[in-house]
DSSP file (Angstrom, degrees, kcal/mol; ACC not computed):
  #  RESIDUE AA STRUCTURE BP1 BP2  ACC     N-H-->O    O-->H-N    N-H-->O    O-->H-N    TCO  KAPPA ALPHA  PHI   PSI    X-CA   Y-CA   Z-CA
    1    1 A X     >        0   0    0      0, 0.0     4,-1.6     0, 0.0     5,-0.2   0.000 360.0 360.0 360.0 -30.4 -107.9  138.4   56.4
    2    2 A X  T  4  +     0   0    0      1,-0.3     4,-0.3     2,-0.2     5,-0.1   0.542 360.0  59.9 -99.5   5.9 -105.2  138.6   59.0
    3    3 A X  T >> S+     0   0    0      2,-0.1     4,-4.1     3,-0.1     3,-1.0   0.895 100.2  63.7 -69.5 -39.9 -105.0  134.9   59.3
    4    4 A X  H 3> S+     0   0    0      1,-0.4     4,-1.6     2,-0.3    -2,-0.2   0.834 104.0  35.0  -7.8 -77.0 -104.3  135.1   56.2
    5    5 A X  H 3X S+     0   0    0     -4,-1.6     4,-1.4     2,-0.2    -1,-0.4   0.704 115.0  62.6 -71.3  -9.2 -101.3  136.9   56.3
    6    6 A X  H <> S+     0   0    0     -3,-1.0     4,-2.1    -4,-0.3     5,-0.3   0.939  94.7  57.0 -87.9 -58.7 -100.6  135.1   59.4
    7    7 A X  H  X S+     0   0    0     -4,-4.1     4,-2.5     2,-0.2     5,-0.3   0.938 107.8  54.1 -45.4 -29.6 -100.6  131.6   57.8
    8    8 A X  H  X S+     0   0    0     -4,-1.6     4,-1.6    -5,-0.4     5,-0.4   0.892 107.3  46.4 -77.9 -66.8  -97.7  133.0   55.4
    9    9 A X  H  X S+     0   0    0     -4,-1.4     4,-2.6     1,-0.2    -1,-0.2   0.764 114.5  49.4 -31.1 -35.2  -95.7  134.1   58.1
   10   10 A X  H  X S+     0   0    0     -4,-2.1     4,-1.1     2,-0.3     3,-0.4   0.993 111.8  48.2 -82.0 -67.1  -96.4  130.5   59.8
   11   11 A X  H >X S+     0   0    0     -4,-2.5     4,-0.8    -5,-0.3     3,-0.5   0.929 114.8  41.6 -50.1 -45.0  -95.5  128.6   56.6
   12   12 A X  H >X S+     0   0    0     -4,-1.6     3,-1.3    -5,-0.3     4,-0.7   0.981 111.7  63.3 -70.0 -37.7  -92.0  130.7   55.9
   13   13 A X  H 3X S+     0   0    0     -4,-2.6     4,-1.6    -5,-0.4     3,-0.3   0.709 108.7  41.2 -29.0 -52.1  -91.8  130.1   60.0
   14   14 A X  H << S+     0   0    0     -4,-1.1    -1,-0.3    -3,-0.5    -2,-0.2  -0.151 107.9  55.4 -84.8  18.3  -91.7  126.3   59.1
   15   15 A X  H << S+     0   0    0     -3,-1.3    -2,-0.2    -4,-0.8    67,-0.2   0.076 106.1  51.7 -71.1  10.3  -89.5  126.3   56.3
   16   16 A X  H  < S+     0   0    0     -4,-0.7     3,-0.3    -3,-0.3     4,-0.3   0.862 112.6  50.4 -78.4 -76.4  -86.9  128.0   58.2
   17   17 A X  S >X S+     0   0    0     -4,-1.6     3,-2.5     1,-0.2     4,-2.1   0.811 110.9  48.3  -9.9 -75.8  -87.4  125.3   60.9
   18   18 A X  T 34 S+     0   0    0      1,-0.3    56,-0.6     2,-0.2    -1,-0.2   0.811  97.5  61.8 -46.3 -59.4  -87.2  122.9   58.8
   19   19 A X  T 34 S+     0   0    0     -3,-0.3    -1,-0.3    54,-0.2    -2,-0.2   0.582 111.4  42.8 -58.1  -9.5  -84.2  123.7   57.0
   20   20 A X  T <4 S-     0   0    0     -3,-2.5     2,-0.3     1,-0.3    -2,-0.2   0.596 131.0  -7.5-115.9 -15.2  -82.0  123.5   60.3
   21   21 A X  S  < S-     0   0    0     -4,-2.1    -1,-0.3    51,-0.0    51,-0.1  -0.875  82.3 -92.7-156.1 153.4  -83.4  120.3   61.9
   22   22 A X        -     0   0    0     -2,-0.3     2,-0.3    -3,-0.1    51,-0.2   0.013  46.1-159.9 -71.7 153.0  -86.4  118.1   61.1
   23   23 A X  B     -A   72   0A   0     49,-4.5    49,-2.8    -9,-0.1     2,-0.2  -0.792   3.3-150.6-127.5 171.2  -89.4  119.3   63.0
   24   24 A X    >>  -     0   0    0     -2,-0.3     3,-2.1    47,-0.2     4,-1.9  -0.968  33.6 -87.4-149.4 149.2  -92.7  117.3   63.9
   25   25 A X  H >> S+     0   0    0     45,-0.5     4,-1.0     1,-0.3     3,-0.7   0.675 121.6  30.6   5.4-103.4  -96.6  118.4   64.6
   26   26 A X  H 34 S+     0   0    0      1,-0.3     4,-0.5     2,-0.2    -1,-0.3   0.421 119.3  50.1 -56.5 -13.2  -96.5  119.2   68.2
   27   27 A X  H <> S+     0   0    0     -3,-2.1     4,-2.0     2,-0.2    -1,-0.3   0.593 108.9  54.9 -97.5 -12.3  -92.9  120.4   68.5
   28   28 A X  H XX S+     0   0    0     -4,-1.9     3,-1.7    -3,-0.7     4,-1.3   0.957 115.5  48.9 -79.7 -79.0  -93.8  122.9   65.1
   29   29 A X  H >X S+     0   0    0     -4,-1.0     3,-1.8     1,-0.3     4,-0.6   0.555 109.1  43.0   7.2-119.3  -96.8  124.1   67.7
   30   30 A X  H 3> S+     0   0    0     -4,-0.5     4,-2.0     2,-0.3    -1,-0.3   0.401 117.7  46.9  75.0 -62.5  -95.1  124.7   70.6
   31   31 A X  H <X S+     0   0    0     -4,-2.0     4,-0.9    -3,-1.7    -1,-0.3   0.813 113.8  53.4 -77.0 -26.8  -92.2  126.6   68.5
   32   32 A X  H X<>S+     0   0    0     -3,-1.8     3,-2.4    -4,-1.3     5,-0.5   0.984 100.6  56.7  -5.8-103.5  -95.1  128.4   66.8
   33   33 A X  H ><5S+     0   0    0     -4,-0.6     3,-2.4     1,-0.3    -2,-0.2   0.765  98.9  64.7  -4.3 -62.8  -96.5  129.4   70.3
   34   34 A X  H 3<5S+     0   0    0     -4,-2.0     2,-0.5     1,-0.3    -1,-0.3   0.956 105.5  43.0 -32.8 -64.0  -92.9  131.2   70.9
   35   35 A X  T <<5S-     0   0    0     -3,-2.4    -1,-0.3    -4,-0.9    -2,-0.2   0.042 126.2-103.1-104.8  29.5  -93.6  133.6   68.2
   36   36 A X  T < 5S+     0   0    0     -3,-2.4     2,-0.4    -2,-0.5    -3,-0.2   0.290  73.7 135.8  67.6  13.0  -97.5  134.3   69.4
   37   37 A X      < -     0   0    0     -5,-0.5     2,-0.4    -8,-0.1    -1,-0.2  -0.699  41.5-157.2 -50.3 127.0  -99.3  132.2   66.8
   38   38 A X        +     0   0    0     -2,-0.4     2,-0.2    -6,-0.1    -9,-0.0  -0.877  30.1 149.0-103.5 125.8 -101.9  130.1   67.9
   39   39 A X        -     0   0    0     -2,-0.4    -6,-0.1     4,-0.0    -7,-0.1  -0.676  25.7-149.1-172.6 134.7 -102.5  127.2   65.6
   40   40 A X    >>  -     0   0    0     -2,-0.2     4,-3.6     2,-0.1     3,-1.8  -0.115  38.0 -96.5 -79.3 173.4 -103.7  123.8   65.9
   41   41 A X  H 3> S+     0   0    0      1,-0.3     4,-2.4     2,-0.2     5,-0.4   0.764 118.2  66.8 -59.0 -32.2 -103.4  120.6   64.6
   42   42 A X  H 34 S+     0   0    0      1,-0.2    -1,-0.3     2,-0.1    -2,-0.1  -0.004 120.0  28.3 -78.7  19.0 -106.8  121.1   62.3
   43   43 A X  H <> S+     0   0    0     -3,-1.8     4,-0.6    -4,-0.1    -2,-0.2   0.290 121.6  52.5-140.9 -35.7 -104.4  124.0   60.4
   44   44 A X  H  X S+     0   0    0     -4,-3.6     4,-3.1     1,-0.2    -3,-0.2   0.916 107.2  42.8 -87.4 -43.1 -101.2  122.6   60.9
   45   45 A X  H  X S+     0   0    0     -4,-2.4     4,-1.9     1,-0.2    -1,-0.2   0.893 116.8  49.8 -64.0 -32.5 -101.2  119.2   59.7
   46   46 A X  H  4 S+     0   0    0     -5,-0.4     4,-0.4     2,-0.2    -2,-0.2   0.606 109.2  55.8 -71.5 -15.2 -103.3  120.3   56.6
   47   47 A X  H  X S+     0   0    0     -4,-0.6     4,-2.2     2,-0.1    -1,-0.2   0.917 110.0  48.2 -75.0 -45.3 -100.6  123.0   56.1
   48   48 A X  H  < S+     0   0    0     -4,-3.1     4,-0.3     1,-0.2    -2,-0.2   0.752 107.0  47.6 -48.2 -48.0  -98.1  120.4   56.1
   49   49 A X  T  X S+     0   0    0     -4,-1.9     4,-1.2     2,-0.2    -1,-0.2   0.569 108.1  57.0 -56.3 -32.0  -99.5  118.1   53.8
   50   50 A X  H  > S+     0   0    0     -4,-0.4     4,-1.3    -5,-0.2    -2,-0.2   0.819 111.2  51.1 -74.0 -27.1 -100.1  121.1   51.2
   51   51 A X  H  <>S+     0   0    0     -4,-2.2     6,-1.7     1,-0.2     5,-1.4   0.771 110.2  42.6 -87.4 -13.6  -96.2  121.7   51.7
   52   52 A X  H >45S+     0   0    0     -4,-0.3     3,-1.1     4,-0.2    -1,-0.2   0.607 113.6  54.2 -92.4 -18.6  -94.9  118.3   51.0
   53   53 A X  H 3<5S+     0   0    0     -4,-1.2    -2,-0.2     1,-0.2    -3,-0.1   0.896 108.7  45.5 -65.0 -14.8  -97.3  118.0   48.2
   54   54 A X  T 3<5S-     0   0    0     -4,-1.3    -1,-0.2    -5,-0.0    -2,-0.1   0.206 123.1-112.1-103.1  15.5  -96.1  121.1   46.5
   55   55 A X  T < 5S+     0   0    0     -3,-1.1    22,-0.4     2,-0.2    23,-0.4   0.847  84.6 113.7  52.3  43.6  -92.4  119.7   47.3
   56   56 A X  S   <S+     0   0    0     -5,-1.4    19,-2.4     1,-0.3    22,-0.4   0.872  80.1  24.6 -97.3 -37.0  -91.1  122.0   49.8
   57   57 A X  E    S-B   74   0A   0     -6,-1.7     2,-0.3    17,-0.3    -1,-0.3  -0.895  74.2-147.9-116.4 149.3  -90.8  119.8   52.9
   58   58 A X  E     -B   73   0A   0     15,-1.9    15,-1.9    -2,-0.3     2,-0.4  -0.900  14.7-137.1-107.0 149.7  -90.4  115.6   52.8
   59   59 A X  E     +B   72   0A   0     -2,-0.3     2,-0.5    13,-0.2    13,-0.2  -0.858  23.4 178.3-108.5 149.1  -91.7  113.3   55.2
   60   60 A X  E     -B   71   0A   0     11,-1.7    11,-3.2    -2,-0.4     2,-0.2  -0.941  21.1-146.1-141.5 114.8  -90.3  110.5   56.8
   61   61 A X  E     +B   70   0A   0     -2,-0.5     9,-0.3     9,-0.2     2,-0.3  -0.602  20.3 178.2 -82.9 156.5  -92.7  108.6   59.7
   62   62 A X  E     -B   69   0A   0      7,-2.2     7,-0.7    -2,-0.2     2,-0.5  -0.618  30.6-124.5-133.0-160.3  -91.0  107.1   62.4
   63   63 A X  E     +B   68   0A   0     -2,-0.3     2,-0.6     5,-0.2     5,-0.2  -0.842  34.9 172.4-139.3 104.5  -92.4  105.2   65.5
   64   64 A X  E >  S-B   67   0A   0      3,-0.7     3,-1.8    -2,-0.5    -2,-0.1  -0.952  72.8  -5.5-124.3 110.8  -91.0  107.0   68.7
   65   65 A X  T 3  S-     0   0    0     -2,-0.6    -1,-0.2     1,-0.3     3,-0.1   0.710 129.0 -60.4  83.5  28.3  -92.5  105.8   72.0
   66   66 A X  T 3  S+     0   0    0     -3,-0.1     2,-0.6     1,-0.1    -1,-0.3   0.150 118.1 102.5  85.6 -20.9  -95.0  103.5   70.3
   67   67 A X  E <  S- B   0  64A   0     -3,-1.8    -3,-0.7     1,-0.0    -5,-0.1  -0.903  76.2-104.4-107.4  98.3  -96.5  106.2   68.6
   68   68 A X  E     - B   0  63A   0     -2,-0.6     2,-0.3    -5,-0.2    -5,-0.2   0.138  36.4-173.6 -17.3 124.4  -96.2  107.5   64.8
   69   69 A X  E     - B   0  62A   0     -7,-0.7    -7,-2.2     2,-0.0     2,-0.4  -0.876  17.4-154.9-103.2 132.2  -94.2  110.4   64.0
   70   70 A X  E     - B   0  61A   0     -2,-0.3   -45,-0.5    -9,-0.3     2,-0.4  -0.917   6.4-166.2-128.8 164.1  -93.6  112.4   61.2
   71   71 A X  E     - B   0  60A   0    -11,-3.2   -11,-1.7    -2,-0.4   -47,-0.2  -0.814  10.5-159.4-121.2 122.3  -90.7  114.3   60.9
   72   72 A X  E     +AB  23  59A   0    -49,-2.8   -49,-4.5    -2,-0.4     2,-0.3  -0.667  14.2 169.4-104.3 154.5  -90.7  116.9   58.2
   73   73 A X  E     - B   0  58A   0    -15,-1.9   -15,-1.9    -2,-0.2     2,-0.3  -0.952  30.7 -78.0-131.6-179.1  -87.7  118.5   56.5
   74   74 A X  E     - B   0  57A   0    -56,-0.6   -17,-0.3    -2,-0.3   -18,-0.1  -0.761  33.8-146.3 -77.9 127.8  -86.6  121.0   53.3
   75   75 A X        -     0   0    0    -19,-2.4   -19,-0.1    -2,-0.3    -1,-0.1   0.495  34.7-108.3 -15.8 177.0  -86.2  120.5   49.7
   76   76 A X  S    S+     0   0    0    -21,-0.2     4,-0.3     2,-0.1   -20,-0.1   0.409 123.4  46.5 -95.9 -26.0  -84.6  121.5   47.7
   77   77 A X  S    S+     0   0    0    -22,-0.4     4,-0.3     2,-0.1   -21,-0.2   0.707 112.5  59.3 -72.9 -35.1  -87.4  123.5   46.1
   78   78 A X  S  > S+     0   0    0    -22,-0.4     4,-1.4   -23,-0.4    -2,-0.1   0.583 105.3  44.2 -87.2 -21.8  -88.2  124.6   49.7
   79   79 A X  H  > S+     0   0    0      3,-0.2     4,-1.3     2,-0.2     5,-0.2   0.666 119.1  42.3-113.6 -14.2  -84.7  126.3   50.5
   80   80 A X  H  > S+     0   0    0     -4,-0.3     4,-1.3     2,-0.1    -2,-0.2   0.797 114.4  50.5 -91.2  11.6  -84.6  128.0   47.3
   81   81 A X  H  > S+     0   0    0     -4,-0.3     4,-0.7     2,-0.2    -2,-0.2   0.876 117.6  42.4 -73.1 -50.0  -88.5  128.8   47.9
   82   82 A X  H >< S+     0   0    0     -4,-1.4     3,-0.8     2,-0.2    -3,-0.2   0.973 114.5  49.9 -74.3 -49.1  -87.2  130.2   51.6
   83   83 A X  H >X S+     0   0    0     -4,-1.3     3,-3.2     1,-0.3     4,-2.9   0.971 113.0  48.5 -39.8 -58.8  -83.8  132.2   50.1
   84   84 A X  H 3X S+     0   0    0     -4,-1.3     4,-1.8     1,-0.4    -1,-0.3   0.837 110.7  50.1 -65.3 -27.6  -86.0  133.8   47.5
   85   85 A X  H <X S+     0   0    0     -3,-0.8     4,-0.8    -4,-0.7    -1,-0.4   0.351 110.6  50.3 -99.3   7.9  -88.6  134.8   50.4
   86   86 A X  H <> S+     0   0    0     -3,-3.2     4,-2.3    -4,-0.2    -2,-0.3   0.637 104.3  51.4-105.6 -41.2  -85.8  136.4   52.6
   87   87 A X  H >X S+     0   0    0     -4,-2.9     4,-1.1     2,-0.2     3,-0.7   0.991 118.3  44.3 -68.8 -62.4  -84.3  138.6   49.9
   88   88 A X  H >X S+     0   0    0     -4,-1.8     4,-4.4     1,-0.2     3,-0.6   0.804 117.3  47.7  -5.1 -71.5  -88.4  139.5   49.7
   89   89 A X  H 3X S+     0   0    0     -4,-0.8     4,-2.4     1,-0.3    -2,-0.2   0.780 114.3  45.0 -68.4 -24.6  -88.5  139.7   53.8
   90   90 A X  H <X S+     0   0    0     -4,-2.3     4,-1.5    -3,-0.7    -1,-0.3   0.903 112.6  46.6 -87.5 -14.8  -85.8  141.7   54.1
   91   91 A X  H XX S+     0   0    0     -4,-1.1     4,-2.3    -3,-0.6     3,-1.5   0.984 111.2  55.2 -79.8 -60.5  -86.5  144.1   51.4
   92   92 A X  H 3X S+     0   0    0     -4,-4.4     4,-1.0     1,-0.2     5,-0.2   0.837 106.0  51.6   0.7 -76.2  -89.9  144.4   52.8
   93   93 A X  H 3X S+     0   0    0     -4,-2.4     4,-3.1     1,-0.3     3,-0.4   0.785 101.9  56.6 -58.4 -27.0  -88.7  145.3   56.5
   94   94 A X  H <X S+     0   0    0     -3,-1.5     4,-0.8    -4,-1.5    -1,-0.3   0.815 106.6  54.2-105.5   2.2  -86.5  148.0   55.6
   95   95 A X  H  < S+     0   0    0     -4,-2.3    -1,-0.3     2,-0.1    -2,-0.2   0.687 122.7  25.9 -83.6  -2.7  -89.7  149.9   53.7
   96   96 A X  H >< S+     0   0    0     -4,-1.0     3,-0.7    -3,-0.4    -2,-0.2   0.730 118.1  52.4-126.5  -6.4  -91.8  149.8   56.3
   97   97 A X  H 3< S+     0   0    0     -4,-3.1    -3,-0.2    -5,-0.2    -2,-0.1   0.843 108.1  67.9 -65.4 -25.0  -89.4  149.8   59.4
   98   98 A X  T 3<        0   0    0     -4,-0.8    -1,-0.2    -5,-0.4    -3,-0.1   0.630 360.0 360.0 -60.9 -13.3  -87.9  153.1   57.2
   99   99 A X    <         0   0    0     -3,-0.7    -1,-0.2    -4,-0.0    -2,-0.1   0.662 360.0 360.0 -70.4 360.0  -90.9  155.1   57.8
């Protein structure tokens, strides 16, 4: 159950991202990491792919060192998805940081 809630945190965690500069896999990981989630590629890419299907991030692959990239950003579905989930997060915090 608390992955659970942890994968929403992760996903609004990566439409935040996203909405100030295109992110990729391993750099999403890594920024991830910062904020004490552990989550691998066998969560992350499959998270990803459920979030551009549902139109919140686009992808664009690139080829960077030889290798295939891709570099996600937000919609336009996805930043009013994230607005609408901060008036939420903040209302949240101040009922249960108020106790």
């Amino acid at each position: 159950m608390i992955r659970d809630f942890e994968l929403a945190f992760i996903k609004l965690h990566i439409l935040y991202h996203a909405s100030k500069i295109e992110v990729f896999g391993i750099g999403l990981m890594e920024e991830l990491a910062r904020h004490g989630y552990s989550i691998g590629p066998g969560v992350l890419y499959p998270t990803l792919a459920k979030m551009e299907k549902a139109a919140l991030l686009e992808c664009e692959a690139r080829t960077v060192a030889g290798k295939r990239r891709k570099y996600y950003r937000i919609t336009s579905t996805g930043s009013l998805l994230l607005q609408e989930m901060k008036s939420k997060i903040k209302e949240l915090h101040q009922e249960v940081m108020d106790e």
